[in-house]
N, C-alpha and C positions, 0 to 999 in steps of 0.2 A: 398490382399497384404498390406503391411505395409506403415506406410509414412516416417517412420525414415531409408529410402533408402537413398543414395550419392546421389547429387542434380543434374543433368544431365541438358541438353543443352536446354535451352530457346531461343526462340526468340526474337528478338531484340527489340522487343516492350514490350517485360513485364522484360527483360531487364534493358532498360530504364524507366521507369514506379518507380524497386524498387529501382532505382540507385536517380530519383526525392524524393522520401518517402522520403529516405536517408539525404539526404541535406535537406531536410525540417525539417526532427525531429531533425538534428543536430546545423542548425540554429536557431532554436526555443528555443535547450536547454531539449529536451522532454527524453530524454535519458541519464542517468549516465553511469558511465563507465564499472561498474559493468552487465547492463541490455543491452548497445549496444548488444554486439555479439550474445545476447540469440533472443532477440526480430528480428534481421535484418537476422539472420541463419535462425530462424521459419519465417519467412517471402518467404526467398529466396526457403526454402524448401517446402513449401505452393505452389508455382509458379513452383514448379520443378512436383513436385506432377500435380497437376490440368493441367500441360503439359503435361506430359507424361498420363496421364489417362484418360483427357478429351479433349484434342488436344485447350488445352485453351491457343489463343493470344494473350489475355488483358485481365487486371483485370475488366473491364465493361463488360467482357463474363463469369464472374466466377456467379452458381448460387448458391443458397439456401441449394440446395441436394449438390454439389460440395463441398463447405465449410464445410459442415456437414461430408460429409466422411471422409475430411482431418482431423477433430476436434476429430473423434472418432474410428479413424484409427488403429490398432493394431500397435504391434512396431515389429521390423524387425521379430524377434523370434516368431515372433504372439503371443506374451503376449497382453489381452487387456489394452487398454491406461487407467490408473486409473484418480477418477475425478481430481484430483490436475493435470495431465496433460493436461485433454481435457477441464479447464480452461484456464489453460495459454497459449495453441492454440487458442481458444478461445478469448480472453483477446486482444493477439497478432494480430490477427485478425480485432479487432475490430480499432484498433491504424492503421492499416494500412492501411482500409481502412475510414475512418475519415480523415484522411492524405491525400488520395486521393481521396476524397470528394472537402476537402481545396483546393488541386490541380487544381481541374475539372477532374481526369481523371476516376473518376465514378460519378453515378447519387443516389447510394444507396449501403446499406450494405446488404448483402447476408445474416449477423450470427444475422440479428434485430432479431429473433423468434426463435434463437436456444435456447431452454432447456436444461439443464444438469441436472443429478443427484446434490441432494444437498449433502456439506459436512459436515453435522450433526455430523460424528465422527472425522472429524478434526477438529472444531470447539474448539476454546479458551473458557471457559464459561465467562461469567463479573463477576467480585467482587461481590459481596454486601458491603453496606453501614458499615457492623459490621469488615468484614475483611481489609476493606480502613482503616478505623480504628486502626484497630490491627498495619497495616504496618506503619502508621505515626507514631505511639507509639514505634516499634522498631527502624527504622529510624532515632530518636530524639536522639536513647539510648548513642550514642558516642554525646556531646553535646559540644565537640570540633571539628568536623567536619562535613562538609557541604554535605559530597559526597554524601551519600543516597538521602536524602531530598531534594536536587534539581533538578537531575531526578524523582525524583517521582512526585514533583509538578507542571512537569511540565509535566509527564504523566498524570496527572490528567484532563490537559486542553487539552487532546486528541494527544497531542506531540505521537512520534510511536520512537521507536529507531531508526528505519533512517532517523528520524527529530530532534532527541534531539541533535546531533554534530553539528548542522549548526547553531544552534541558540546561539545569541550574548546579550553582555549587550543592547544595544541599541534595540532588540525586546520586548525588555520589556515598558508594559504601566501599571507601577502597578497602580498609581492615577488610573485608570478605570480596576482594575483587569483585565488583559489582556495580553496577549503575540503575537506577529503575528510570526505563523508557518509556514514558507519556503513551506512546502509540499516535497512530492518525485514524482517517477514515479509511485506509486498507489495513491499518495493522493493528493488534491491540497491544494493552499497556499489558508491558512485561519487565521484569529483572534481566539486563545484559551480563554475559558473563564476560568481564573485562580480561584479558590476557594478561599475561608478566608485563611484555613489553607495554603495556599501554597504562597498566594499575604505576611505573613508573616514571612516564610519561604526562599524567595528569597528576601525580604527587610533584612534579616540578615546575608546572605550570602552576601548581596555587602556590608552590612555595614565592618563583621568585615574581608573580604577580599579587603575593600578600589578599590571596583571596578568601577571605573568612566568614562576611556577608554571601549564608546558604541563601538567597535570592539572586547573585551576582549570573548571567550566562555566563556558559562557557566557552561558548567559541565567540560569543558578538558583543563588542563592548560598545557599538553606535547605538541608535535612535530609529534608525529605518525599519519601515513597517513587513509585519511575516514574509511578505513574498522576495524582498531584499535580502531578506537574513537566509532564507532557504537556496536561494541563488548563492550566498557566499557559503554556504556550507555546502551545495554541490560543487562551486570552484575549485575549493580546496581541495578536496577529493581527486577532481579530474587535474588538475595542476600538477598536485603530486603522482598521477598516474602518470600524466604527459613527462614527466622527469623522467620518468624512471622508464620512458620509451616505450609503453605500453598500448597506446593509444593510436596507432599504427593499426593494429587489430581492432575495428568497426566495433567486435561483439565486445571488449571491456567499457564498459562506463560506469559509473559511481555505484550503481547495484552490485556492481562484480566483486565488493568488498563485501557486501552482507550474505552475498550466495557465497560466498568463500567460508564463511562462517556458519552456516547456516551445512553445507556441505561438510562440516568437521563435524560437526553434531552428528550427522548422519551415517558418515565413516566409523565415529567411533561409538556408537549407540545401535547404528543396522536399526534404528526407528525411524520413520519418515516424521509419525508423529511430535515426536520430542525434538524434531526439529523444526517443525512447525511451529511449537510450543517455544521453541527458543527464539525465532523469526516474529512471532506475534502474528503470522497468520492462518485464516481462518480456513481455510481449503487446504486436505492432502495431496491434492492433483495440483493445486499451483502451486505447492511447496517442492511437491515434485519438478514441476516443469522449472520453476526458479532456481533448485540448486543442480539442474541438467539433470537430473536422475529418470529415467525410465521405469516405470513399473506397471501393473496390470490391474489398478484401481477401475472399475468400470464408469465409473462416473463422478465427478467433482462433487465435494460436502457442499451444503447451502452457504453462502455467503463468500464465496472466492471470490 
């Protein structure tokens, strides 16, 4: 049977259990508005599942084989779950219980050893070094505006489209080539390391837009709410890839700039870690799989 069934009667203890999660990821902040209802639904529906099919009355009774079934579960139709879903079951999983680790109300995660298929053909490829290139070169070509060139340089420092809206004059530290990135729900807050080309690129944008107010954005000077601003800083991106001919190639899309980054770290460091570390996320294996790298990790960290 499927897991994408209507989510049926719980007990009052797992209940209460995802009702704690809940107030914790929302006091914390762990959750945007966007990812609330997907992450707290596959949660609820996790606990509805593992009830109903395992007579499970708390999450410190859920096991290994349990989480597994739900993660690779057909969908109602008995279509099998493809891997983009039994990730983010997966993924979903991992948050909640983490969450109820923090709590006390487990002692361990059920999905530490779960394996998945890798997504080798969903996979963004990274730039190379000649194509970076090419895009700062188109980028520049309007040399009365700013708009390309400052998402891009500051997708350079690993920034993701739904990090480049939140970022203000004030994260900027050019004297040390640097930007501090907010982070999202995939990625945490970390220090970008801004390149030449880009520490000069946002030094000309506040010059000749007089930007000194550290509250001002920096790529969105309208009114429109996060999901508009995030759409115009993945345009820009894909825009300036589409100039520069890029986009011809299926696998380039707006990621392919922070695997490109993320992939320098990695070239000239040989740590997957400290590139991880510079991407802001939380899994060695999807740091792996993001900046195309192969390696022989047995199994993904918690929270990828």
């Amino acid at each position: 049977m499927g897991e994408d069934t209507h989510p049926r009667a719980m007990c009052a203890c797992l209940v209460d259990e995802l009702h704690q999660i809940a107030c914790c990821l929302d006091g914390a902040g762990r959750l945007s508005s966007e990812s609330r209802p997907r992450v707290l639904g596959l949660g609820e529906r996790f606990c509805a599942f593992a009830a109903r099919a395992y007579s499970v009355a708390s999450l410190a009774e859920v096991t290994s084989e349990q989480a597994r079934a739900f993660v690779m579960a057909s969908s109602a139709d008995g279509r099998p779950a493809s891997v983009a879903t039994m990730r983010l079951r997966r993924s979903t999983l991992r948050l909640l219980f983490r969450t109820a680790r923090e709590l006390g109300l487990v002692a361990g995660d059920p999905t530490v050893d779960l394996v998945l298929p890798p997504r080798t053909n969903e996979a963004a490829r990274a730039l190379t070094d000649l194509e970076v290139q090419q895009c700062r070169r188109v980028a520049l070509e309007d040399l009365t505006s700013t708009r390309l060139v400052v998402p891009w340089a500051l997708g350079e420092a690993t920034a993701r489209t739904a990090e480049i809206p939140h970022l203000v004059v004030g994260d900027l530290d050019l004297a040390r080539g640097r930007v501090w990135i907010h982070g999202s729900t995939n990625t945490k807050p970390r220090w970008g390391a801004l390149t030449s080309w880009g520490v000069r690129q946002l030094e000309r944008h506040l010059r000749e837009h007089g930007l000194t107010d550290k509250r001002v954005s920096l790529t969105f000077r309208g009114t429109d709410n996060l999901e508009s601003r995030r759409a115009h800083s993945s345009q820009a991106i894909r825009e300036t890839m589409q100039r520069a001919g890029l986009t011809v190639d299926k696998s380039v899309r707006p990621q392919s700039l922070a695997a490109w980054a993320g992939r320098g770290v990695l070239t000239e460091t040989g740590r997957i870690e400290l590139a991880a570390q510079a991407l802001g996320m939380r899994s060695l294996d999807g740091t792996a799989w993001f900046v195309g790298w192969e390696w022989a990790a047995p199994c993904e960290a918690a929270g990828g």
